[in-house]
MARKOL-120921 format. One record per residue (C-alpha): x, y, z. Coordinates in steps of 0.2 Angstrom, whole numbers, plus 2048, in hexadecimal, padded with zeros to 3 digits. Layout:
BEGIN
<r east="X" north="Y" up="Z"/>
...
//
This chain:
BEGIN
<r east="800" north="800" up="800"/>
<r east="80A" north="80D" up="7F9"/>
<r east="805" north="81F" up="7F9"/>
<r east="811" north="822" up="7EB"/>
<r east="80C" north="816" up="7DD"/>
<r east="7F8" north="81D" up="7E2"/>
<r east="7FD" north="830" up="7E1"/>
<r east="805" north="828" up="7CE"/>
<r east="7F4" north="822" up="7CA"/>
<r east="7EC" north="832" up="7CE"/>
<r east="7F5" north="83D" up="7C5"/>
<r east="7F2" north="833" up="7B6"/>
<r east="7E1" north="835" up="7B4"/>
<r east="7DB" north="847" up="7AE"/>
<r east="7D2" north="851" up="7BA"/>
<r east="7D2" north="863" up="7B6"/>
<r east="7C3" north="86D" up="7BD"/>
<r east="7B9" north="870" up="7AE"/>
<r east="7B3" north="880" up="7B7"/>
<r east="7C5" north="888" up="7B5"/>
<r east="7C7" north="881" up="7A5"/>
<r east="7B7" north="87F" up="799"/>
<r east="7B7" north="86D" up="792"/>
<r east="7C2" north="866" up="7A3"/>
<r east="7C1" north="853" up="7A5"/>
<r east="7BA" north="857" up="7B7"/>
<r east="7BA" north="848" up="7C4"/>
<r east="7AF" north="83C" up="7BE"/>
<r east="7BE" north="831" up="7B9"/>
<r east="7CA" north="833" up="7CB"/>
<r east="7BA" north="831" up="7D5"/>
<r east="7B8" north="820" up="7CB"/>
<r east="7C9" north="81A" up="7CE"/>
<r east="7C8" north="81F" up="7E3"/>
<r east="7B7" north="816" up="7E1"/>
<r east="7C0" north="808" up="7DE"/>
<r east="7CE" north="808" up="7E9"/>
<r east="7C4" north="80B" up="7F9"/>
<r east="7B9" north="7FD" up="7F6"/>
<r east="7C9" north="7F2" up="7F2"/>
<r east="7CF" north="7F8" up="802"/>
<r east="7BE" north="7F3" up="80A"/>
<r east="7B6" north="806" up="810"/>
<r east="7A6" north="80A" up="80C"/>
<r east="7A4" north="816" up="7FF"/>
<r east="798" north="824" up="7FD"/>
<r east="798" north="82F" up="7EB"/>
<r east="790" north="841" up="7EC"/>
<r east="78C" north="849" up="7DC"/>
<r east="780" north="856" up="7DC"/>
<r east="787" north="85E" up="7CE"/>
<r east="788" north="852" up="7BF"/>
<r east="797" north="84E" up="7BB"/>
<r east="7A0" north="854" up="7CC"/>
<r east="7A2" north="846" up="7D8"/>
<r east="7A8" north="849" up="7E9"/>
<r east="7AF" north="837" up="7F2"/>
<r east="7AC" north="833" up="802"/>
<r east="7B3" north="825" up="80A"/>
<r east="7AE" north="81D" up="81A"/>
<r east="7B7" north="80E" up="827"/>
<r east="7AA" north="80E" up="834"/>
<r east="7B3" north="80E" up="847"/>
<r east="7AD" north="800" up="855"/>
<r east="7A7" north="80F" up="85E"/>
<r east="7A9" north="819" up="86C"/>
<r east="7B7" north="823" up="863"/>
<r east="7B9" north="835" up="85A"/>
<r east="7B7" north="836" up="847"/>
<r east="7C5" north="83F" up="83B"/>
<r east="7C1" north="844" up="82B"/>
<r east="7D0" north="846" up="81C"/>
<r east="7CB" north="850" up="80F"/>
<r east="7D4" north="853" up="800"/>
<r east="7CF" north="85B" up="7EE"/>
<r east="7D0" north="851" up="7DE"/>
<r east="7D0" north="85E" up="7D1"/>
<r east="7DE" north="867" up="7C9"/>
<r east="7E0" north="876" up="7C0"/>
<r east="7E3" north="877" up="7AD"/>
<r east="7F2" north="86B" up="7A4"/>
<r east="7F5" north="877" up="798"/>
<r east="805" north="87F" up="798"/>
<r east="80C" north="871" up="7A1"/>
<r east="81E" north="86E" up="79E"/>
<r east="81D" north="85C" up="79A"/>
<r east="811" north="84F" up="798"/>
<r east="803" north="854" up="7A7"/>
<r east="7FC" north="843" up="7AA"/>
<r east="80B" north="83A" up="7AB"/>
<r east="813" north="838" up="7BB"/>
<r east="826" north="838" up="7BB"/>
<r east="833" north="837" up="7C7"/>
<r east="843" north="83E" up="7C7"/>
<r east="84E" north="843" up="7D6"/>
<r east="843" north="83E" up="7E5"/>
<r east="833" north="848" up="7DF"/>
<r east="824" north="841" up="7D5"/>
<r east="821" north="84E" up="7C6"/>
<r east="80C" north="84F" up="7BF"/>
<r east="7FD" north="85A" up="7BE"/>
<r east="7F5" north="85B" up="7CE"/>
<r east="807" north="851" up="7D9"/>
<r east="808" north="85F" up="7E4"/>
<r east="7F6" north="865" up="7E3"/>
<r east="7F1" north="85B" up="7EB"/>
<r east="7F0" north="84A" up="7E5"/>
<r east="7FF" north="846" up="7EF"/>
<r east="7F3" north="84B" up="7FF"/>
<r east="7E5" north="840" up="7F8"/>
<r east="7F0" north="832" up="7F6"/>
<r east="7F6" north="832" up="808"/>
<r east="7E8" north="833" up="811"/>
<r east="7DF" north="825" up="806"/>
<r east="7EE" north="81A" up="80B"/>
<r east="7F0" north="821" up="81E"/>
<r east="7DD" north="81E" up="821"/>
<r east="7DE" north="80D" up="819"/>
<r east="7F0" north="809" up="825"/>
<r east="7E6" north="810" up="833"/>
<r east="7D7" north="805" up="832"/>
<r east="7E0" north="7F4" up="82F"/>
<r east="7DB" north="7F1" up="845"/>
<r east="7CA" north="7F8" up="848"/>
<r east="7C8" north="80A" up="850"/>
<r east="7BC" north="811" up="859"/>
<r east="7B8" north="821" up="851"/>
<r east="7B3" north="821" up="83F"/>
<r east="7C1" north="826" up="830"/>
<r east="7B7" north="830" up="823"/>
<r east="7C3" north="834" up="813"/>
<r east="7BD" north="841" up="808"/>
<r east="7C1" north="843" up="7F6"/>
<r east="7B9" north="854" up="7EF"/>
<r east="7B4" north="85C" up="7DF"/>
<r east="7B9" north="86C" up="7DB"/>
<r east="7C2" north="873" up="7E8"/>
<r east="7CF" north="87D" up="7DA"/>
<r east="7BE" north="88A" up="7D6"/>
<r east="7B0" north="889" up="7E1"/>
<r east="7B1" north="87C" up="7ED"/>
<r east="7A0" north="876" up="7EA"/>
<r east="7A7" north="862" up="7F0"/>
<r east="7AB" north="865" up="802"/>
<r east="79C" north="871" up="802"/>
<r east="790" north="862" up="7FC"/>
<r east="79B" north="853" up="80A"/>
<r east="795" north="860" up="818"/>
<r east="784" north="85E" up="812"/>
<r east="785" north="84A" up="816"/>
<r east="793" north="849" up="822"/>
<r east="79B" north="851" up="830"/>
<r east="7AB" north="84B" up="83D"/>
<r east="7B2" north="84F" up="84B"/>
<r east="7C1" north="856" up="843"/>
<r east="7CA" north="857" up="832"/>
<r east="7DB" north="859" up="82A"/>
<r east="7DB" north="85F" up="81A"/>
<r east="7EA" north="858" up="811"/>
<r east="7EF" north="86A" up="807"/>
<r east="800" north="869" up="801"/>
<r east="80A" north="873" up="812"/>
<r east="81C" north="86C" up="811"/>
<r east="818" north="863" up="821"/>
<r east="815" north="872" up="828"/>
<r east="806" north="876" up="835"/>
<r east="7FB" north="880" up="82D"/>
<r east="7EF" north="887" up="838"/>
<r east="7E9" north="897" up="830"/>
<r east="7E4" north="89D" up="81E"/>
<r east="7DA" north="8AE" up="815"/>
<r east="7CD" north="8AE" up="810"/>
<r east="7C6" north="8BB" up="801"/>
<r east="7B6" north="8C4" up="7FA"/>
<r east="7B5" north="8C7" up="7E8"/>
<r east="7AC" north="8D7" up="7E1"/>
<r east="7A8" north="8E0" up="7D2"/>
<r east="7A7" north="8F4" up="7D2"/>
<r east="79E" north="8F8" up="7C3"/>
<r east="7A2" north="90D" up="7C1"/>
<r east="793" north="914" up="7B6"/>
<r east="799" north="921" up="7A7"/>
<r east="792" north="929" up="798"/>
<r east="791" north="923" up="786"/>
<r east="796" north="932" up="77A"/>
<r east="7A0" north="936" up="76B"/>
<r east="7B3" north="939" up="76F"/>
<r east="7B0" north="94B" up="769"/>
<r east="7A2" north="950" up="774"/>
<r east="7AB" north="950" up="784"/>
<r east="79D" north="95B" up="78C"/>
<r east="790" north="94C" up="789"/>
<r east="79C" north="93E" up="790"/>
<r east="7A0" north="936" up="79E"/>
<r east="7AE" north="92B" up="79D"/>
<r east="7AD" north="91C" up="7AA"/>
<r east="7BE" north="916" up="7A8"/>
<r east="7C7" north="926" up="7AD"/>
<r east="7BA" north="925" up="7BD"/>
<r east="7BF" north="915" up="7BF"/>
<r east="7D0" north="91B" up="7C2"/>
<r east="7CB" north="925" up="7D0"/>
<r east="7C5" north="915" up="7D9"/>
<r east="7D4" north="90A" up="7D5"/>
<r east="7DE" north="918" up="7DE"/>
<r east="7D6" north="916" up="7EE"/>
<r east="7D7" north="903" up="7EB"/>
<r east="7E8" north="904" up="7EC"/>
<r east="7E7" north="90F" up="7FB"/>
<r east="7DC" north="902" up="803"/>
<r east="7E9" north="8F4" up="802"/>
<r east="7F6" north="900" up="80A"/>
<r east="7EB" north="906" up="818"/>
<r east="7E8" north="8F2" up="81C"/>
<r east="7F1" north="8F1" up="82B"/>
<r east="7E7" north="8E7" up="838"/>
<r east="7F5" north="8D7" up="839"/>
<r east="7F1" north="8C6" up="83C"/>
<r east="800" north="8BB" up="849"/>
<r east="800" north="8AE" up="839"/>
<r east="7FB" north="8B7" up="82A"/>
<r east="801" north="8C8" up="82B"/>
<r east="7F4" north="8D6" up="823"/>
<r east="7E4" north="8D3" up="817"/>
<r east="7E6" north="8D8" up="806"/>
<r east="7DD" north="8E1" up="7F4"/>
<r east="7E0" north="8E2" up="7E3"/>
<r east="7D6" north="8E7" up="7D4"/>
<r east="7D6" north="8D2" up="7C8"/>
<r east="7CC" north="8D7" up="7B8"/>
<r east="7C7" north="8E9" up="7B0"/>
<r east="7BD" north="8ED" up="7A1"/>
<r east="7B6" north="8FB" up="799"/>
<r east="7B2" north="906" up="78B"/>
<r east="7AB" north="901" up="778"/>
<r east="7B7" north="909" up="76A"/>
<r east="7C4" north="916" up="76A"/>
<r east="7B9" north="925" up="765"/>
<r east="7AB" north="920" up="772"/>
<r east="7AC" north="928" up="784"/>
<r east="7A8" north="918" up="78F"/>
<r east="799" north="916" up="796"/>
<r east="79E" north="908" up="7A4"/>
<r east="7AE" north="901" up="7AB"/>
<r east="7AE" north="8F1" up="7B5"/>
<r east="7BB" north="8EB" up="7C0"/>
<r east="7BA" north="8DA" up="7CC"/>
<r east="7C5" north="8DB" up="7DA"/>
<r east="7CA" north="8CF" up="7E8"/>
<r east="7CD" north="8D2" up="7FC"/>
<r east="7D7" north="8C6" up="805"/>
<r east="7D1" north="8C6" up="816"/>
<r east="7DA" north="8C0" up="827"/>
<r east="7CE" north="8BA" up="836"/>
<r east="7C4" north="8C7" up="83E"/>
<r east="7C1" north="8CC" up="82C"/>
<r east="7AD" north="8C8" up="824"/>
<r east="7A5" north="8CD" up="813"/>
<r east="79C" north="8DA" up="81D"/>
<r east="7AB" north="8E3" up="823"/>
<r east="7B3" north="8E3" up="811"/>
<r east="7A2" north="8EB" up="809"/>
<r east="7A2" north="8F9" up="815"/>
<r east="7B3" north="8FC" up="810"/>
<r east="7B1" north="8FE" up="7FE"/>
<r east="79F" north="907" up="800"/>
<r east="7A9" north="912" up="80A"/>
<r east="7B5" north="917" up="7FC"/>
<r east="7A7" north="915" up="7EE"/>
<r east="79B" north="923" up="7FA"/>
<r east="7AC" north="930" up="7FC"/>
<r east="7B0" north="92F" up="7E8"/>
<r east="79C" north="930" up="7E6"/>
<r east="79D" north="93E" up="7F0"/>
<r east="7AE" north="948" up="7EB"/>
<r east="7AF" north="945" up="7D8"/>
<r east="7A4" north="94A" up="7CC"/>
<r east="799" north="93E" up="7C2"/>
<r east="79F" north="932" up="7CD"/>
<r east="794" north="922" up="7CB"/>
<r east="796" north="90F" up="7D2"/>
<r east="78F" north="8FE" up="7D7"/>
<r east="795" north="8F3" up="7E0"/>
<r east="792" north="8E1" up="7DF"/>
<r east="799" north="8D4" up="7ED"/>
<r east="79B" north="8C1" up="7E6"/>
<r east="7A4" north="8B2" up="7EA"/>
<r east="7AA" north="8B3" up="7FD"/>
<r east="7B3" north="8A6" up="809"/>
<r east="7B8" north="8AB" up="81A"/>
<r east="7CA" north="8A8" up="81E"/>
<r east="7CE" north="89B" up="82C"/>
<r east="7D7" north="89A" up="83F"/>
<r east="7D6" north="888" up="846"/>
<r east="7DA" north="887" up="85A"/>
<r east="7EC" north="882" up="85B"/>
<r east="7E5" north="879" up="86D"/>
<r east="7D9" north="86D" up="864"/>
<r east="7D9" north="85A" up="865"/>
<r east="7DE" north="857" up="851"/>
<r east="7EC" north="865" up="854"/>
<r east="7F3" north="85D" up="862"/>
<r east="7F0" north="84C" up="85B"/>
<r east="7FA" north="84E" up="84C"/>
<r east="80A" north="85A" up="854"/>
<r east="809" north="849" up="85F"/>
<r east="80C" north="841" up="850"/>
<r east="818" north="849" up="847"/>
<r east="825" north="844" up="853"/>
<r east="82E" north="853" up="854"/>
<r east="82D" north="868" up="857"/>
<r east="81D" north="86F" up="849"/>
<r east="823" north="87C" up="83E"/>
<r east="811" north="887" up="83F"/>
<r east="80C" north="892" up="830"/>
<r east="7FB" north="899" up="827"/>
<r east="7FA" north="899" up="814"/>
<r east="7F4" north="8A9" up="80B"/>
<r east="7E9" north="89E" up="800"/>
<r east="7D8" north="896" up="803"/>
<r east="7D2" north="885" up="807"/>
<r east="7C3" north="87A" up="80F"/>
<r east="7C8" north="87B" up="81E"/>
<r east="7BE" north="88C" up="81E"/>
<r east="7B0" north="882" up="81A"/>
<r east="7B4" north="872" up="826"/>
<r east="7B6" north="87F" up="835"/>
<r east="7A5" north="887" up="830"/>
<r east="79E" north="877" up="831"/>
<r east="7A4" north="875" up="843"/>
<r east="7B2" north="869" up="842"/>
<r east="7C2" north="86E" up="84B"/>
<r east="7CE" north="86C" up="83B"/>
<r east="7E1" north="872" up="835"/>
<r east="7EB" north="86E" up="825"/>
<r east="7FB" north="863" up="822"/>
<r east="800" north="85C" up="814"/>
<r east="810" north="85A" up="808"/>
<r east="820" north="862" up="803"/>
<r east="822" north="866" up="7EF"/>
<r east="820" north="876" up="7E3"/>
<r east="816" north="87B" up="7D6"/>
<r east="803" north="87C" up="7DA"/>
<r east="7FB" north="884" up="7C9"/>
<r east="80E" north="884" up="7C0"/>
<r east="814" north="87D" up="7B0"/>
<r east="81F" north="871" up="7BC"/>
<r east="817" north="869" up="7CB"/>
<r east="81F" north="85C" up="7D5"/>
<r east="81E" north="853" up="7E8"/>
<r east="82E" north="850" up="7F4"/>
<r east="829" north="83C" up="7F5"/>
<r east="833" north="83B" up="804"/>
<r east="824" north="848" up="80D"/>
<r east="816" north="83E" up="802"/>
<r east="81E" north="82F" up="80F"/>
<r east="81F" north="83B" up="81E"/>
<r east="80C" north="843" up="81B"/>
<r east="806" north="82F" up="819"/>
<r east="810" north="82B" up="82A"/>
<r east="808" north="83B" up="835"/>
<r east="7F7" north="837" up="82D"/>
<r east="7F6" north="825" up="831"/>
<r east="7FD" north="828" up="844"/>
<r east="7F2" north="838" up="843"/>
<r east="7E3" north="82D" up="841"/>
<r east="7E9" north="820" up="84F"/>
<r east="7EB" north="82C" up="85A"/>
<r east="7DB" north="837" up="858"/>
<r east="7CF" north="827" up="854"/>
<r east="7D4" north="81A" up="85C"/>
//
């Protein structure tokens, strides 16, 4: 039972989230495959597809009783192939590190706790070992959102790629789309136009302002952030523009909440309204996830330091994960997974060596915390 030659299977099979890449194989094919290997391994096996095409995993050794349940959750979707530097699908090792699509993030994690929770469970323990396998965790998240529907635990690890680092903190971030309202008129009649994108500049100004004035400070993950992702505006070159749309993202430390962010950019939107003429905006909030803090005091944390063996190197990532949504839920969680590079790259690889060391601290982990 070798986490290695599983994490080469996984990356062999294609699948890119077709919501980041518009024909994406999805994860009909690597939910099939785990489908399989679980019920070779003897768990019971529960698929979750409300989305058709989409399937989330979950994966189920039922404990004597008496015992605390642990959930592993890991994503089984990757970003896009193309670009890659290489053959994609086709797992390669050179020099101690496993080269493919997806080896670092995350199918490394996937693999390890599929074979930790199947080393864990060979004597009977008494809490349950749930192992989740989700959908689209590289766009919306909609596979861990759809497991807490059915399922819940009394703690979780999500197996995120953290150089076997700690990871007890991450942002989180709000999208939103300022939509600055000009006037369509010919580019020689000035006195009948309004020209959005100009406006628009007034706003990105005191966007930037924003970012600098961002100086409440998390102990883990220093201070929030903003910046302006997409613009557009404007029809032909001899047109004033009558609209100019720009999304932007806020990246947001505990404490932080939607709300907080709205009022800071209403704020800015009502003083432009109010100081420069023909001044015009809407603001629309969209996709939002709340950042994340697990209690470095809770049973899985102590748990898994115990396991390790040795002194935790502690950090907090700067990017999003489920354990947002598995601490919403109510289950005490953190993050630990693999060493490696190149999440998103034209070169991604995983330090086997860790994919052994992550399999280890998982199996003990479960012990420990089940048992």
């Amino acid at each position: 039972m070798n986490p290695r030659d599983l994490l080469a299977e996984l990356i062999a099979i294609d699948s890119v989230n077709p919501d980041l890449v518009p024909g994406g194989n999805g994860e009909t094919a690597i939910a099939d495959h785990c489908t399989d290997w679980f019920r070779h391994n003897n768990f019971e096996v529960h698929r979750l597809e409300q989305r058709r095409g989409r399937p989330s995993l979950v994966a189920v050794r039922r404990g004597t009783g008496g015992g605390k349940s642990l959930m592993l959750n890991g994503h089984i979707d990757t970003v896009g192939t193309s670009g890659y530097d290489g053959d994609p699908l086709a797992p390669e090792i050179k020099d101690g590190r496993m080269f493919g699509r997806g080896a670092f993030d995350m199918k490394s994690g996937v693999a390890a706790m599929m074979v930790a929770a199947t080393k864990a469970t060979e004597h009977p323990l008494r809490g349950d070992v749930i192992v989740a396998c989700v959908a689209d965790e590289e766009h919306g998240s909609f596979g861990t959102e759809e497991v807490l529907t059915r399922f819940t635990a009394d703690a979780a690890i999500v197996t995120e790629p953290s150089h076997l680092e700690v990871t007890l903190a991450h942002k989180g971030f709000v999208w939103f789309d300022v939509e600055i309202e000009g006037k369509a008129a010919h580019g020689s009649r000035p006195e009948l136009g309004v020209d959005a994108i100009a406006k628009a500049g007034h706003f990105l100004v005191a966007l930037e302002q924003l970012g600098q004035d961002l100086t409440t400070r998390h102990h883990l993950l220093g201070t929030g952030t903003v910046h302006a992702s997409l613009i557009s505006g404007g029809e032909e070159a001899s047109t004033y523009p009558s609209s100019c749309r720009i999304t932007l993202e806020r990246r947001t430390i505990p404490g932080e909440t939607p709300d907080v962010v709205e009022n800071e950019l209403r704020k800015i939107l009502d003083h432009l309204t109010a100081t420069v003429p023909d001044f015009r905006a809407t603001l629309t909030r969209g996709l939002a996830r709340d950042p994340f803090e697990a209690d470095p005091d809770a049973e899985i944390v102590r748990t898994l330091i115990a396991g390790l063996g040795e002194p935790p190197v502690i950090r907090a990532e700067p990017f999003w994960t489920d354990c947002a949504l598995l601490d919403r839920a109510g289950i005490p969680c953190l993050l630990f997974g693999v060493d490696g590079a190149g999440a998103h790259a034209a070169t991604e690889y995983v330090d086997l060596a860790s994919l052994d060391r992550l399999t280890d601290v998982l199996t003990r982990t479960i012990t420990g915390f089940c048992g």
